[in-house]
C-alpha positions in Angstrom: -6.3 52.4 -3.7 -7.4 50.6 -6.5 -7.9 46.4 -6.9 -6.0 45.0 -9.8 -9.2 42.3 -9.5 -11.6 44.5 -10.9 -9.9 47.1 -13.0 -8.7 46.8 -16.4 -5.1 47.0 -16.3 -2.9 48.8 -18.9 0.7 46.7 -20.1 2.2 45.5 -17.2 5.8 46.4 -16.7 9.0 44.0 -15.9 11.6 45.4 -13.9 14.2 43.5 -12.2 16.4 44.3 -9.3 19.8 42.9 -8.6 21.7 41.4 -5.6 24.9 43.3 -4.8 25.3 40.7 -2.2 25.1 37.5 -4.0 28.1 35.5 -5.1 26.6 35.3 -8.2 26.5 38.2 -10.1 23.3 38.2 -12.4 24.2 42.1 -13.2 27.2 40.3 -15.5 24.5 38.0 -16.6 22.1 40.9 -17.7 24.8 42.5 -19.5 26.0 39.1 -21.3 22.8 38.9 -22.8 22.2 42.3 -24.3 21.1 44.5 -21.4 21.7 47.6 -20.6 21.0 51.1 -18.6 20.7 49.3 -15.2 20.6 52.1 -12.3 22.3 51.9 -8.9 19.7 52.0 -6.3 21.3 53.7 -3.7 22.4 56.7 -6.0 21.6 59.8 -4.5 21.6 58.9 -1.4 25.0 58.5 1.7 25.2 55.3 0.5 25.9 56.0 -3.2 29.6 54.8 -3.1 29.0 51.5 -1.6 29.5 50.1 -5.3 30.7 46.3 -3.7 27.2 46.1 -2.4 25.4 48.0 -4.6 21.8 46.6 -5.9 20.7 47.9 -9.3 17.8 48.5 -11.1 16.4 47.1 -15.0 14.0 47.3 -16.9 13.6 43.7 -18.4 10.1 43.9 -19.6 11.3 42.8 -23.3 14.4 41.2 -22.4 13.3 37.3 -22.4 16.7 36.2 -22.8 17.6 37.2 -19.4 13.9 36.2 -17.5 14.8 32.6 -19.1 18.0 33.0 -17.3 16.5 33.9 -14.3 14.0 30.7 -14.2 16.3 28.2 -15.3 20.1 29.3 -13.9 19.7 31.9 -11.5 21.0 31.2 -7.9 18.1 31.6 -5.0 19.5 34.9 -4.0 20.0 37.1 -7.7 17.5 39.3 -6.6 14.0 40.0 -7.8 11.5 40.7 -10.6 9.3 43.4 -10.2 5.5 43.3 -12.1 3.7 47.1 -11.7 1.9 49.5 -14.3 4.3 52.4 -13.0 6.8 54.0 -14.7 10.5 53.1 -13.9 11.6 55.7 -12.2 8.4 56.0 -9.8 9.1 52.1 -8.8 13.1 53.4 -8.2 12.3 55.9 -6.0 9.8 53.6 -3.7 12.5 51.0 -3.1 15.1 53.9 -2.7 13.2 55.3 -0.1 13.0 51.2 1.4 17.1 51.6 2.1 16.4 51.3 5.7 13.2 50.3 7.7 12.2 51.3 11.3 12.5 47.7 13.3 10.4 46.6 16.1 12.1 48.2 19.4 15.8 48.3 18.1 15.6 50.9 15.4 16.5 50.9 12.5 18.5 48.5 10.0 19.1 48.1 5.9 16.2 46.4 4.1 17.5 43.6 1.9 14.7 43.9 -0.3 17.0 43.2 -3.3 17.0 39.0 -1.6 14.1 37.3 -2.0 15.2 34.9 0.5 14.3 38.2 2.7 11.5 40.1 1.4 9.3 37.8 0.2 9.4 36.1 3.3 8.7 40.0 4.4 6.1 40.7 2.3 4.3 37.3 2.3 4.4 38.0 5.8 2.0 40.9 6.1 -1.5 41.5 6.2 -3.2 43.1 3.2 -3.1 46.9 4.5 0.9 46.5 5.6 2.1 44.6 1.7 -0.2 47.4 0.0 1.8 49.9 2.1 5.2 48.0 1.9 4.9 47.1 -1.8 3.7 50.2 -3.2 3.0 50.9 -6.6 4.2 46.8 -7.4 1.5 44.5 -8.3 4.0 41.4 -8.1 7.1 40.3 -6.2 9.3 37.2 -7.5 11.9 34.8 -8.2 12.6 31.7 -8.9 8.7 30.9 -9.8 7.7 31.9 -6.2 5.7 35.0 -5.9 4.0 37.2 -3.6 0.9 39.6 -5.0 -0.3 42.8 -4.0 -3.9 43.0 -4.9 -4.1 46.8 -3.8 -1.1 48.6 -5.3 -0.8 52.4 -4.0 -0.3 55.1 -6.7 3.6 56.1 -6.3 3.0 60.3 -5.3 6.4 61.6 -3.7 9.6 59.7 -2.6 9.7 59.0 1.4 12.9 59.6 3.2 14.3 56.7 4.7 13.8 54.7 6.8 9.7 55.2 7.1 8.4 51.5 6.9 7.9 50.3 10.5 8.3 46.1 9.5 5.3 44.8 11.8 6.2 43.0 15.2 3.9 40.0 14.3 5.8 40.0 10.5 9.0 39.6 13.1 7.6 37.2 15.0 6.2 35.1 12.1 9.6 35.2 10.4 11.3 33.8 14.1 9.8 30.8 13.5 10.9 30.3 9.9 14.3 27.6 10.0 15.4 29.2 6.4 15.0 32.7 7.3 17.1 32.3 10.5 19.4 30.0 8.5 20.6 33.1 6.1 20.5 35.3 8.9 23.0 32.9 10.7 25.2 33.1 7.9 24.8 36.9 7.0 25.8 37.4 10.7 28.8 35.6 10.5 29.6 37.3 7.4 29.6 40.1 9.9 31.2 38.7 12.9 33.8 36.7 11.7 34.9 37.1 8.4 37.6 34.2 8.8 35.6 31.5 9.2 32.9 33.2 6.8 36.0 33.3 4.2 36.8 29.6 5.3 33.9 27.8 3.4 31.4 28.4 0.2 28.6 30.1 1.1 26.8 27.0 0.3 28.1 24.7 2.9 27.8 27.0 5.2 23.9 27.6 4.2 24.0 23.7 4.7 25.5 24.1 7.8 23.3 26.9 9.3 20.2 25.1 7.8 21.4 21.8 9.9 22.5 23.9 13.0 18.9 25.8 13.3 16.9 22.6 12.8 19.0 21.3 16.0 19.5 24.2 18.2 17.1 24.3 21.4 18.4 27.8 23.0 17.9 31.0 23.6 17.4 32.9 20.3 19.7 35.4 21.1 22.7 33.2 21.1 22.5 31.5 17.8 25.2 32.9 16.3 27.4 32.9 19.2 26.4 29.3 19.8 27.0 28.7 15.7 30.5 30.7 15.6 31.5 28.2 18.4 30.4 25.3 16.7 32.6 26.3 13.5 35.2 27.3 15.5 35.8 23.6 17.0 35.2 21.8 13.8 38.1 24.0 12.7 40.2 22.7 15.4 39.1 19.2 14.8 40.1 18.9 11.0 42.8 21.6 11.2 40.9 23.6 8.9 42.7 26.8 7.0 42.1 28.5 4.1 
């Protein structure tokens, strides 16, 4: 392990990784304004025909017109910029092997490391020793001018199968108590669980309306979305909402 402190560094690279999942799709953007070769993440792996969902990866490191983009249009959830001194394909193959992640006592689930409404909040997180294991050969993690650092990158030797990366339980715990992380969980989950209501509003009201409904909930943890499905349910019935 190295410290990017007290070593000269060679030209730091700019890669970007993009959001399958956003409404927004900054992939169009990237090609709008002159980009091109951007790789599906998943490929070469089970998942490699999820192509609704897919994120994808660019190099952008001389591709200003697209970084300007990204500061001054780009919704919160595009997906992330990646700052490392390894080579494109080595930085690939470590979030490749990030697909899924080992969680705390209920196995394992899908990393959204392509949100930074997620991972950062991941990766900010952790202790030194876990984001130099979690981040790998990146130096820097960011978007929208917030930004997490890894001062000890690892040198990228052989792809991991997934999932390997045990997310720590305090890094769980930690992120519990954050009102915007369980706010896009709320929604995400009822993305899952009911896809009618989810299909009922913009994904911005309800973001406003999970945001409001965490800041006010008092119970158990386990039944916030139940509890938040109900809610939306009977304001529904109250304004005889339908799509």
């Amino acid at each position: 392990m190295r410290s990017v402190d007290n070593e000269q560094k060679t030209q730091l690279k700019t890669y970007a990784i993009f959001n399958g999942t956003s409404e927004e799709n900054a992939l169009k953007h990237f090609y709008r304004l002159g980009g091109n070769d951007a790789k599906p993440l998943w490929s070469g792996t089970v998942y490699a025909e999820w192509h609704d969902v897919m994120p994808y990866m660019a190099d952008v490191s001389d591709h200003a017109a697209f970084l300007n983009w990204e500061q001054q249009e780009a919704p919160d959830d595009w997906g992330i910029i990646i700052t490392t001194e390894d080579t494109f394909e080595n930085v690939f193959k470590h979030f490749r092997s990030l697909t899924q992640v080992w969680m705390p006592a209920s196995g394992h689930a899908f990393f959204r490391f392509y949100d930074p409404r997620f991972s950062l909040n991941v990766a900010q997180y952790c202790n030194d020793e876990q984001r130099s294991d979690l981040m790998g050969p990146c130096i820097c993690w960011n978007a929208k001018k917030r930004s997490v650092t890894n001062t000890t990158p690892t040198p990228f030797l052989n792809e991991k199968p997934f999932p390997w990366w045990d997310v720590p339980k305090d890094v769980i715990e930690k992120m519990s108590l954050d009102k915007s992380v369980l706010a896009m969980n709320l929604v995400k989950g009822l993305a899952g669980e009911r896809e009618d209501i989810y299909l009922s509003y913009p994904e911005k009201i309800l973001e406003y309306k999970a945001t409001r409904f965490v800041n006010r909930y008092s119970g158990d943890d386990q039944s916030y979305l139940a509890n938040f499905i109900i809610q939306l349910e009977k304001e529904q019935q109250r304004l005889g909402y339908t799509r």
